[in-house]
C-alpha positions as CSV (number, residue, x, y, z in Angstrom):
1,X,0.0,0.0,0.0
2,X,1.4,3.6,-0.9
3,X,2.7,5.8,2.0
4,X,-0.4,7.9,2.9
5,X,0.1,11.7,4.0
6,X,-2.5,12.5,7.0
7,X,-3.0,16.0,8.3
8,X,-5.2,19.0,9.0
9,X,-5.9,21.2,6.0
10,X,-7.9,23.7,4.1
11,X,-9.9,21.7,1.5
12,X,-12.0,23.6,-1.1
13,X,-14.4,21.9,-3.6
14,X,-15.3,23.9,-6.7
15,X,-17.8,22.0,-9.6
16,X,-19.6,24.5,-12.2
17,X,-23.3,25.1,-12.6
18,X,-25.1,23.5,-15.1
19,X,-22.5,21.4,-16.5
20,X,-24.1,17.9,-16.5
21,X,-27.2,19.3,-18.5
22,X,-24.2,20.8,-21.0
23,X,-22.1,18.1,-21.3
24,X,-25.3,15.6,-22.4
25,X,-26.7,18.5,-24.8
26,X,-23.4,19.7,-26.0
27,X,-20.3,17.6,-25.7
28,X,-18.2,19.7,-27.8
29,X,-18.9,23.1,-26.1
30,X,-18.7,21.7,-22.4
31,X,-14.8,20.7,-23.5
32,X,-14.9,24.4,-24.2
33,X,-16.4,25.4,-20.8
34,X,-14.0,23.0,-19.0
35,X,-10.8,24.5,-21.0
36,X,-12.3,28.1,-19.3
37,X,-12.4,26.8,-15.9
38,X,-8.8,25.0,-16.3
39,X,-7.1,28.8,-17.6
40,X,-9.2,30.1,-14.2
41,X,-7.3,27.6,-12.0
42,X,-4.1,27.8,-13.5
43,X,-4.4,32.0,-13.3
44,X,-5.3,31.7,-9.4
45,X,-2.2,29.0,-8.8
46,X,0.2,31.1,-10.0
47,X,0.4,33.8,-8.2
48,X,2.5,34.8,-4.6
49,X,1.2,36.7,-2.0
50,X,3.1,39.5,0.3
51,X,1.0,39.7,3.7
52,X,1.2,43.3,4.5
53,X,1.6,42.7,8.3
54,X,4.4,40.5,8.2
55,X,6.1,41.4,5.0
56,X,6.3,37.8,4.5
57,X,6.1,36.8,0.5
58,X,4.3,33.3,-0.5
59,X,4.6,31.4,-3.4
60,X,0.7,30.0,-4.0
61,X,2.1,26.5,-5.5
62,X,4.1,26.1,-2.4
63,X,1.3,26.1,-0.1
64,X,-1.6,24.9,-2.3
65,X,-2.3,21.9,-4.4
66,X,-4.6,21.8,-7.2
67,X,-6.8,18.8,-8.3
68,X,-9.5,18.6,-11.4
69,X,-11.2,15.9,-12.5
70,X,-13.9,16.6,-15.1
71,X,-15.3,20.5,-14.0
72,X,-14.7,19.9,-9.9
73,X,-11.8,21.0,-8.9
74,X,-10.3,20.5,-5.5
75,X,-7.7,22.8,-3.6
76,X,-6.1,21.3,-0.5
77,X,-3.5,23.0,1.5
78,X,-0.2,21.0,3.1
79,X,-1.2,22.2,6.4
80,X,-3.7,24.5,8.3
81,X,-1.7,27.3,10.1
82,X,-2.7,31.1,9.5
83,X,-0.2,31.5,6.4
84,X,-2.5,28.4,4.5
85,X,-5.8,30.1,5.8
86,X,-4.9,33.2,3.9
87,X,-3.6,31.5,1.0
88,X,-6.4,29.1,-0.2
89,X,-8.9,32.1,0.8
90,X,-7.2,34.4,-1.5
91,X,-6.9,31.8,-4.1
92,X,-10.3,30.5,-3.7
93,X,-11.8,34.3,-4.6
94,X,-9.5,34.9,-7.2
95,X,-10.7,31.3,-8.9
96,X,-13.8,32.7,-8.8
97,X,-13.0,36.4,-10.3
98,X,-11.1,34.6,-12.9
99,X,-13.7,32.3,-13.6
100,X,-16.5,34.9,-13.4
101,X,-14.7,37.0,-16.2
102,X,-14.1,33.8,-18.2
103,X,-18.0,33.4,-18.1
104,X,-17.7,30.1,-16.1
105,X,-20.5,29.6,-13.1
106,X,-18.8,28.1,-9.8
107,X,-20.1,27.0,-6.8
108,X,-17.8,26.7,-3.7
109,X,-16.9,25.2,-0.5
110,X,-14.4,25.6,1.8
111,X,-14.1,23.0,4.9
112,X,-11.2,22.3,7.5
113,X,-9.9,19.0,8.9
114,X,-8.4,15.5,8.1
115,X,-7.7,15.3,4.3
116,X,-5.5,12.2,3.4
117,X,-3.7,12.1,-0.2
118,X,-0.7,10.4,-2.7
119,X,-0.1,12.4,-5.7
120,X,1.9,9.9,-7.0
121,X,-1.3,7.2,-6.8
122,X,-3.8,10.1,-7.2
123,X,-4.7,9.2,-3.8
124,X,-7.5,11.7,-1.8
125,X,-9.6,11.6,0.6
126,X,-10.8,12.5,4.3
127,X,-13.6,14.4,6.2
128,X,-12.8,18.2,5.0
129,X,-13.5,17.1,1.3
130,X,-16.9,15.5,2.3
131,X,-17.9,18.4,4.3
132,X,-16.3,20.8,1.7
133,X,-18.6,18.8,-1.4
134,X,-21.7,19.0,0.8
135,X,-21.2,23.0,1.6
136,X,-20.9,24.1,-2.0
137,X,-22.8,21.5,-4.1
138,X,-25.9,22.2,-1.5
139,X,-25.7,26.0,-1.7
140,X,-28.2,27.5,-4.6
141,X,-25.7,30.1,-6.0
142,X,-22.7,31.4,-7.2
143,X,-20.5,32.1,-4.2
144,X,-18.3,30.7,-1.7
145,X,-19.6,28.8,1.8
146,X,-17.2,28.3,4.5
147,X,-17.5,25.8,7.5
148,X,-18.3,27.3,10.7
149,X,-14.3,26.4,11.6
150,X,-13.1,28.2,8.7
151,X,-15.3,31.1,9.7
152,X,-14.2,30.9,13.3
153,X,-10.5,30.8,12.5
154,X,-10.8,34.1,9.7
155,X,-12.3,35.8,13.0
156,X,-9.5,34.8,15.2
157,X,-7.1,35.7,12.4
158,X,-9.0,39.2,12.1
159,X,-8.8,38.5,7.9
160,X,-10.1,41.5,6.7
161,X,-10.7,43.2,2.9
162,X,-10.5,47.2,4.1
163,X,-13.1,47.1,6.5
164,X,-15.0,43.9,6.1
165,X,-14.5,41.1,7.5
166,X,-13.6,38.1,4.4
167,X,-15.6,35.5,6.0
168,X,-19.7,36.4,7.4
169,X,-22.2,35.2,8.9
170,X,-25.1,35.3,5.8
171,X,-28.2,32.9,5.1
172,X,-27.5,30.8,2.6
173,X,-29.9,29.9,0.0
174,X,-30.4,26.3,0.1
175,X,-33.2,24.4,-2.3
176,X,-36.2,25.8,-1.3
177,X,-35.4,27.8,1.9
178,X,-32.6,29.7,3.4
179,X,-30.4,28.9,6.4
180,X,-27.9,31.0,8.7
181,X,-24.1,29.8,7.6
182,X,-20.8,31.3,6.5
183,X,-19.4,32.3,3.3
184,X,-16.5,34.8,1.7
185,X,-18.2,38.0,1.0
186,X,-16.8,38.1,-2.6
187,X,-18.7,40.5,-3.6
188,X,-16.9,43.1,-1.2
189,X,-13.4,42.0,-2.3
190,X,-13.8,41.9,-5.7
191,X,-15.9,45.3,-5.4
192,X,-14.0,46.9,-8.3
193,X,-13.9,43.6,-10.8
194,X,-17.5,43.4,-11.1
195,X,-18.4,45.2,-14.0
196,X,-22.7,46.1,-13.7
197,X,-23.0,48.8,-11.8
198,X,-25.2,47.7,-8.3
199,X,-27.6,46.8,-7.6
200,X,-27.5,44.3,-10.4
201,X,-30.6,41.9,-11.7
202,X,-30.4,38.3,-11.6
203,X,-30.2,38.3,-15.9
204,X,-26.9,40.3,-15.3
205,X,-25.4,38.1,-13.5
206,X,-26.2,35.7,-15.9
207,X,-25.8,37.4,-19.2
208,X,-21.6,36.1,-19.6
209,X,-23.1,32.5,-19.2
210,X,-25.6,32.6,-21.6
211,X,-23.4,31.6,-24.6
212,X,-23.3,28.2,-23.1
213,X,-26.7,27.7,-21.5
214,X,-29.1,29.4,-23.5
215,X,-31.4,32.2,-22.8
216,X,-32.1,33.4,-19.5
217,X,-35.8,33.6,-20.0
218,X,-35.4,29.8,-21.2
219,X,-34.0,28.9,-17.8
220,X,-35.6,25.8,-15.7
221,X,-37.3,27.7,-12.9
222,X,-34.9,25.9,-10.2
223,X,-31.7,27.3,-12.6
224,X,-33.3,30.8,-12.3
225,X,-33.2,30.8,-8.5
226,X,-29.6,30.3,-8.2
227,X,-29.0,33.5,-10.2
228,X,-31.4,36.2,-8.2
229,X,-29.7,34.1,-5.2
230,X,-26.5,35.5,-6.7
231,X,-27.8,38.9,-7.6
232,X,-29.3,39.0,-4.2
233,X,-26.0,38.4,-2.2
234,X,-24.4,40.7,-4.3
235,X,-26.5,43.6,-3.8
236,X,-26.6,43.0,-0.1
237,X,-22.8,42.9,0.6
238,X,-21.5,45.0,-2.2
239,X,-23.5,48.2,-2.2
């Protein structure tokens, strides 16, 4: 049996709306999609942060590793002090500004705990990624949903993005009702990236999109919620 790594780490699952329904309509154009959300990974890996109250400078690869199977993608940090916090949060949002400009619809969660893994046997496993799966896939919306830990530890840390905290308390829209949680308020830090002026409309948010999944009007009812969830977040944390 292959040596096993155990520790405690960030995990963060990312899968893109829609993409089943694509990839059964439209082979040929989900490739595409999937190409969009590959450049939108690769862009947020490689980068290095300087943290302004230490001066210290990190190299993203160095604390982060990357996984993608078909559109999820998983992010998994090689341990869980406050330097790998910071990282995968800042590379999580950045995923999701690159992917948002790339017109590529992500969902995300962000758990911490016991991940196992073997890159060399493409090995991975462990509680965080469960809880990670279950936070994002469950959420109706384009955003980022934290575990209560994750939240508890940006506190602690005092991560902030001028003066907002990076991590809140918000309800989260689940499928058919809306429960108190945790996710990066996005829409704060990447205040300047988002190109509608606020407060946007749900067919805004969705306009980039529609090249790959039709009309907005044409939407499944269900499929329309997750985009006035969106707007709705937005509008709320962002104005």
């Amino acid at each position: 049996m292959p040596t096993i790594v155990e520790h405690q780490r960030f995990v963060v699952h990312i899968d893109v709306l829609g993409m089943s329904a694509l990839v059964a309509k439209d082979p040929e154009l989900a490739w595409s999609l999937l190409g969009r959300l590959v450049e939108a990974r690769k862009d947020a890996h490689a980068t290095s942060l300087t943290f302004l109250d230490t001066a210290e400078t990190v190299a993203t690869p160095q604390h982060v590793h990357a996984v993608t199977f078909s559109d999820t993608i998983v992010l998994f940090t090689l341990g869980a002090a406050l330097n790998d916090l910071r990282t995968i949060l800042v590379m999580t949002t950045q995923l999701l500004s690159r992917a948002l400009h790339l017109c590529v619809p992500v969902r995300i969660g962000i758990a911490v705990g016991t991940f196992f893994f073997n890159l060399d046997e493409s090995m991975y496993a462990g509680p965080a990624l469960i809880e990670a799966y279950h936070l994002g896939e469950s959420a109706q919306w384009i955003g980022i949903v934290t575990s209560q830990e994750v939240y508890r530890r940006a506190m602690e840390a005092h991560l902030q993005s001028g003066a907002s905290d990076i991590v809140s308390p918000t309800d989260i829209p689940f499928e058919g009702s809306a429960r108190p949680g945790y996710a990066v308020n996005w829409p704060v830090i990447l205040r300047n990236s988002i190109a509608a002026p606020l407060p946007v409309t749900a067919k805004q948010v969705y306009q980039g999109f529609a090249q790959y999944f039709g009309p907005f009007e044409a939407l499944d009812p269900r499929v329309h919620q997750k985009y006035e969830n969106t707007a709705a977040f937005m509008n709320a944390n962002a104005a």
